[in-house]
C-alpha positions in Angstrom: 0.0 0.0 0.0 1.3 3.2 -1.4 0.8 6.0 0.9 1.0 9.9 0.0 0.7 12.9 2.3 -0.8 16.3 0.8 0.0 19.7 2.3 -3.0 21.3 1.4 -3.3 24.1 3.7 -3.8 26.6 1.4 -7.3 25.2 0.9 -9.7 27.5 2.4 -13.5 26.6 2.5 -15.0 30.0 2.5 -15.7 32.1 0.2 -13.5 35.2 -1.4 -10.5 36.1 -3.4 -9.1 33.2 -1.7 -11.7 30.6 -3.3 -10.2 30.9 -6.5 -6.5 30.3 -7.8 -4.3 28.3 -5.7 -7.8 27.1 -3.7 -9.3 26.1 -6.8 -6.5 24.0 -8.1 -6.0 22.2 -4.7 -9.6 22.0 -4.9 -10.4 20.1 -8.0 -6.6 18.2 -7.7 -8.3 16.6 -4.7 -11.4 15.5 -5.9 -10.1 14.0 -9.0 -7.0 12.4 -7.7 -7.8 9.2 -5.8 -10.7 8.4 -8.6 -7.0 8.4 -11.0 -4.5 6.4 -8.8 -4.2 2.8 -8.6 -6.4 0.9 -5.8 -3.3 -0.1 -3.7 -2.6 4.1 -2.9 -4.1 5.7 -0.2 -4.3 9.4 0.3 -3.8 12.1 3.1 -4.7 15.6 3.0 -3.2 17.8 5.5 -5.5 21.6 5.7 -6.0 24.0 8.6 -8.0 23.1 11.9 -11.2 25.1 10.6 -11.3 23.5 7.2 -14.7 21.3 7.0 -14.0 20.1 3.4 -13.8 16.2 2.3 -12.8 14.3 -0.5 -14.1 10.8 -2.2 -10.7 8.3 -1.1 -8.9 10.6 0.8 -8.7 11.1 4.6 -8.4 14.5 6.0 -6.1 15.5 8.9 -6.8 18.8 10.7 -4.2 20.9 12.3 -4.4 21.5 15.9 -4.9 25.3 15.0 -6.5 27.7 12.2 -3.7 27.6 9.5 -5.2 30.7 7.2 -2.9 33.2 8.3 0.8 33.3 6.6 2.8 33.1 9.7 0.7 30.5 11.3 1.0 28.3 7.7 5.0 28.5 7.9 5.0 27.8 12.1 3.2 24.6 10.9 4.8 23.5 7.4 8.1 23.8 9.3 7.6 23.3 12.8 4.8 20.4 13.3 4.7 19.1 9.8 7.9 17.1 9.7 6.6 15.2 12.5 3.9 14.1 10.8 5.3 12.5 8.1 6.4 8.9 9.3 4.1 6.9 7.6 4.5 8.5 4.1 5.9 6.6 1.6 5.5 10.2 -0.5 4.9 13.8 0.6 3.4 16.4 -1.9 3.8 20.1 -1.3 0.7 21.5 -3.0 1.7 25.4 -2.8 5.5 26.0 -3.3 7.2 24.9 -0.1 8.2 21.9 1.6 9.5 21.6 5.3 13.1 22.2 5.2 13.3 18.8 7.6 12.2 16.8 4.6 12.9 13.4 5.0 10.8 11.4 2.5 10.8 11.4 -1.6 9.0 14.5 -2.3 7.0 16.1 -5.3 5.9 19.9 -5.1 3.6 22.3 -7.2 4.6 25.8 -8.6 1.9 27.7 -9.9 3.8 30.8 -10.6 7.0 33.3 -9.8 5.9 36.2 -9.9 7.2 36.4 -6.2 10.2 36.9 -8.4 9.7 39.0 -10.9 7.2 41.3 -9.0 7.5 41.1 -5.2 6.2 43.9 -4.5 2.9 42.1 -4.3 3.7 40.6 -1.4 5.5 42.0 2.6 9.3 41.6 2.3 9.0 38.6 5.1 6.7 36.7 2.9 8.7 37.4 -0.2 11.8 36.4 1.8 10.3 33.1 2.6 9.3 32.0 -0.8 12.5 33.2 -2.9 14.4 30.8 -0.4 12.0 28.0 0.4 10.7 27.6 -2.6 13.6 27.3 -4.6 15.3 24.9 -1.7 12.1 22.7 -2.3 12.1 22.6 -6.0 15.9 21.3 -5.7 15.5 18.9 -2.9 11.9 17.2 -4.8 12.1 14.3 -6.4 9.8 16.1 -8.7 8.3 19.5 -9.4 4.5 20.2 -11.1 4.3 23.1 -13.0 0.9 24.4 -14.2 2.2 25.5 -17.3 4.5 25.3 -19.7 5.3 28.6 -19.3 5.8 28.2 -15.6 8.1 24.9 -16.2 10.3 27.2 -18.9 10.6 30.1 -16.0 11.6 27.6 -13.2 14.8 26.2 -15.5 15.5 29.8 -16.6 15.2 31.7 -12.6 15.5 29.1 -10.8 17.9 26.3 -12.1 15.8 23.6 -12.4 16.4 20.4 -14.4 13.5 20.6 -17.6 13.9 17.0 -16.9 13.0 17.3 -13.5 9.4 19.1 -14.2 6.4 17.8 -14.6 3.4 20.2 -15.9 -0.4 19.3 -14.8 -2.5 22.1 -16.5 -5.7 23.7 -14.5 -9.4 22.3 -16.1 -12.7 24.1 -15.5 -15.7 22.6 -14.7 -18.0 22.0 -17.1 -21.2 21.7 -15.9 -20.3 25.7 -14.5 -18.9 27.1 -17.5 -20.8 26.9 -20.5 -22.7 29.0 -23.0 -26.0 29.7 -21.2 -29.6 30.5 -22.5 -30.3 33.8 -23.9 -33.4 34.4 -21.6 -31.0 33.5 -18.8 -28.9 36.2 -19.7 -30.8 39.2 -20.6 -32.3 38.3 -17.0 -28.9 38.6 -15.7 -28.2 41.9 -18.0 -31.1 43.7 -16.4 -31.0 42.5 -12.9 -27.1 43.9 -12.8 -28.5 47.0 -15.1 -26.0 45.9 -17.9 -25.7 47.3 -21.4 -26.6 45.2 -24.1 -22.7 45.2 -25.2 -19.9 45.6 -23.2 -16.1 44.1 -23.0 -15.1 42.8 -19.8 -11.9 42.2 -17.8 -11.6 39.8 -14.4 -8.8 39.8 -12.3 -7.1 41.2 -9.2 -6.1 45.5 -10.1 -2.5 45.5 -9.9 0.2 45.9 -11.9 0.7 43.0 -13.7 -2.5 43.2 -15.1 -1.4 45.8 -17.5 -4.9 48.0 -17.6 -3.5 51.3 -17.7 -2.2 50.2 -21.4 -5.8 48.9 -21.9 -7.1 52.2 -21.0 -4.8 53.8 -23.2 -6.0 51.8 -26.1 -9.3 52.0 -25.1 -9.0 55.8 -25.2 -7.7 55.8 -28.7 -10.6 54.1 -30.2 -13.5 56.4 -32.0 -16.4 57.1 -29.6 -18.8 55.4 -31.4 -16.4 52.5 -31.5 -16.2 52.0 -27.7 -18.4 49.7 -25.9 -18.5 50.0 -22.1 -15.3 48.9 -20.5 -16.2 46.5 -17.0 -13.0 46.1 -14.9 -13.9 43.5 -12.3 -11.8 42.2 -9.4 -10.6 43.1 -6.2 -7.7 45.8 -5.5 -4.8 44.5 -5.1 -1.4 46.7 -4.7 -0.6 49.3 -6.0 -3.9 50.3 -8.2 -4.6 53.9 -7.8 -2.6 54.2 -11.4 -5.5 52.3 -12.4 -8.3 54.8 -11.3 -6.1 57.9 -12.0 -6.2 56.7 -15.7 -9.6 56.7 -15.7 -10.2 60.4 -15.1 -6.9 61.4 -17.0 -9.1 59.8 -20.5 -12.1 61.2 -19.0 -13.8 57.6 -19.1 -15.8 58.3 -15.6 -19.1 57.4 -17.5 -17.3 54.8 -20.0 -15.7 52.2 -17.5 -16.8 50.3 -14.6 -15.3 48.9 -11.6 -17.8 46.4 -10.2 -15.4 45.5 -7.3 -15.1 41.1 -6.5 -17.1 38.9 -8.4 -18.8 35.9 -6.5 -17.6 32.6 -8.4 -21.0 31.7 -8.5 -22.0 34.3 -10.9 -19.3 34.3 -13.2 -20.7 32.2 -15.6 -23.0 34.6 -16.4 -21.0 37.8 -16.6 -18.8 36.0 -19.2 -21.8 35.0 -21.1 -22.9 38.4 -21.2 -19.9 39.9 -22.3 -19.7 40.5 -26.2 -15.7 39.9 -25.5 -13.2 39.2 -22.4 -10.3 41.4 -22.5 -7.0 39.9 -20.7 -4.0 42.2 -21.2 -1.9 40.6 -18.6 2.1 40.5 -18.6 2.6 37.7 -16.6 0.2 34.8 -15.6 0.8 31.6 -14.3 -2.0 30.0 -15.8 -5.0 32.8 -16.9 -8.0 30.4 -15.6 -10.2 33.5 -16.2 -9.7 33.0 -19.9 -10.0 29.6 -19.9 -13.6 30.0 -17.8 -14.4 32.7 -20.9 -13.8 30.2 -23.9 -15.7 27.7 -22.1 -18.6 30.3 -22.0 -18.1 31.1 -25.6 -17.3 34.0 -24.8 -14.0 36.1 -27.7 -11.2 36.7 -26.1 -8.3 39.2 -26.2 -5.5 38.4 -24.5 -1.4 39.4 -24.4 0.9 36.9 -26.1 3.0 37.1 -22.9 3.7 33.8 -20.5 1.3 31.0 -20.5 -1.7 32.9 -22.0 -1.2 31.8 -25.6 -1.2 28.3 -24.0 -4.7 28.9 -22.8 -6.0 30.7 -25.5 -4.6 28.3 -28.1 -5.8 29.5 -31.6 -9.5 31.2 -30.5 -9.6 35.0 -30.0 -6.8 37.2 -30.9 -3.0 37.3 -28.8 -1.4 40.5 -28.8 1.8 41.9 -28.0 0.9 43.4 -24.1 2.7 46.8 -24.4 1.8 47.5 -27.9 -1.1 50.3 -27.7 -1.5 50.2 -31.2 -2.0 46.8 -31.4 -4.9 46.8 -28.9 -6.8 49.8 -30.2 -6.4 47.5 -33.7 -7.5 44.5 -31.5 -10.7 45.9 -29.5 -11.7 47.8 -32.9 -12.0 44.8 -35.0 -14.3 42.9 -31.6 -16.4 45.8 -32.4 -16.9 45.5 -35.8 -16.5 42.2 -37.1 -19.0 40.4 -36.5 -17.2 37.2 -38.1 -14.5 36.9 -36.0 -16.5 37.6 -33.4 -18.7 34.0 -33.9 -15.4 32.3 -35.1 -14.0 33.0 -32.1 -16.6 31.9 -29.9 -16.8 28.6 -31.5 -12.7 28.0 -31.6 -13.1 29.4 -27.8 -15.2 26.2 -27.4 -13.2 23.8 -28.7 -10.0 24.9 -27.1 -11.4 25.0 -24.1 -12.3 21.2 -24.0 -8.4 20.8 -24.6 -8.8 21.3 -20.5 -10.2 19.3 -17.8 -9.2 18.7 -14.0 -9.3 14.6 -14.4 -6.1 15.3 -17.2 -4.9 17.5 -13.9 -5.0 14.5 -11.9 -3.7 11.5 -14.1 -0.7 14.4 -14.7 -0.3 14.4 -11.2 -0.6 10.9 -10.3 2.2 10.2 -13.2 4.5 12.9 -11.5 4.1 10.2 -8.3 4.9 7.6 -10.4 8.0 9.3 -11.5 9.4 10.3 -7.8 8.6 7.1 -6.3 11.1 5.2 -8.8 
């Protein structure tokens, strides 16, 4: 009997800007994973003392304590965890970081770096602790998951790690969520949220790397009448007054909206009543938002930068992120073209099935093949 350990601590059961990302890979990973894996394994998933979620196959064990804060996560990953680990015969760091007493074959996920390459998103103790740790962890694993391609290239190239060494389990989406939904459903939704028949849309946390104050600049240098309203949606995140200041520098007070978080349960129809998601992004890990879009049926526009093209595959249009031009170009022909337009909501559809979170697990369940040899 094969026996795994999961830290999965960073699986939070409420909801939030917390439900989504890292959660909802953990999430979905779980659910999937002991349904994939050979009869003879058995599973253990390690989350915080208030966390009330279960799993099909897999026996949850509860810290002693409420793990959601940062510094009470490390105390336990580094402190109490290694104790915990005797009857392993394989541990799994789900979010970057293994205990630095690691004593058993180990396999651990990176979703992203941006820790690196923009830090200030997070305190300097934090930051501190995942430039170190994570980069220890990822050299001392028998194997590292990536969740993209793009992710695996960036670990060789900052961090140093073996290609062969890397294993890549892309997100899915759930299907039975995401999906083109009736039109009756959605003009319901459009007038319940007082929505304009047309708009463009944009989901994600306002910082930096999200790269709106370019949008906004290409929005700006569209033709009036060849504007639809702009919806930015998402929770602030650092460093976003830039984003607000560019507002009222275009004078686009009555032209763009700010909607604040988005409950996940209503997503499905925001993107469906989008005429097109706009994803300007510089740097993603993965871009689930686009993902969730095509799977709606919903046109996308996103940057050719990191693992977006992955995502987006050949529906929607990919353009270069700091290239103005390119996006007033871009957002003018989703408002005219009515051909592209359907062709890319129907290529959005098929790429989108290229994505599913039992291929997540068989991924993962192959990376444990590998690290137990």
């Amino acid at each position: 009997m094969t026996h795994i350990g999961l830290n999965a601590h960073l699986l939070f059961g409420k909801a939030g800007y917390r439900s989504a990302g890292i959660h909802g890979y953990i999430y979905h990973t779980l659910a999937n994973l002991a349904a994939e894996a050979p009869d003879d394994w058995r599973f253990t998933a390690m989350v915080g003392g208030k966390n009330e979620l279960t799993f099909d196959g897999i026996t949850m064990h509860r810290a002693g304590w409420d793990t959601e804060s940062p510094l009470s996560r490390i105390l336990w990953e580094q402190m109490v965890q290694p104790g915990q680990l005797g009857d392993f015969d394989l541990y799994h760091a789900l979010a970057f970081v293994s205990p630095v007493l690691m004593t058993k074959p180990s396999v651990v996920t990176v979703y992203d770096l941006s820790f690196l390459h923009y830090p200030q998103v997070l305190s300097a103790s934090r930051r501190l602790y995942l430039r170190l740790f994570t980069a220890l962890s990822c050299q001392r694993a028998n194997r590292v998951i990536a969740i993209s391609h793009s992710t695996a290239r960036d670990l060789s190239d900052s961090l140093g790690i073996p290609a062969e060494k890397i294993d890549v389990a892309v997100p899915g989406y759930d299907a039975a969520t995401y999906k083109p939904l009736p039109r009756e459903q959605i003009e319901a939704f459009r007038k319940r949220e007082n929505l304009p028949d047309r708009f463009w849309l944009f989901l994600g946390t306002l910082e930096p790397r999200k790269n709106l104050p370019m949008l906004l600049e290409a929005y700006t240098a569209l033709p009036k009448s060849e504007r639809l309203p702009l919806i930015l949606a998402g929770g602030k995140g650092w460093d976003y007054e830039v984003i607000f200041s560019s507002v009222e520098r275009y004078n686009l007070v009555k032209e763009v909206q700010f909607p604040g978080y988005l409950p996940v349960d209503v997503l499905p129809l925001w993107y469906n009543s989008a005429e097109a998601f706009i994803y300007p992004s510089v740097f993603e890990g993965f871009g689930l938002p686009v993902l969730e879009a095509m799977a709606c049926g919903t046109p996308v526009l996103v940057s050719d930068a990191s693992s977006l093209p992955e995502v987006a595959g050949n529906a929607g249009m990919c353009l270069p992120p700091h290239d103005v031009q390119a996006w007033t170009a871009g957002l003018q022909r989703a408002y005219v073209d009515a051909e592209w337009r359907l062709q890319a909501h129907e290529q959005g559809l098929l790429e989108a099935m290229r994505f599913n979170w039992r291929q997540t697990a068989q991924a993962t369940i192959a990376s444990y093949r590998q690290a137990l040899r």
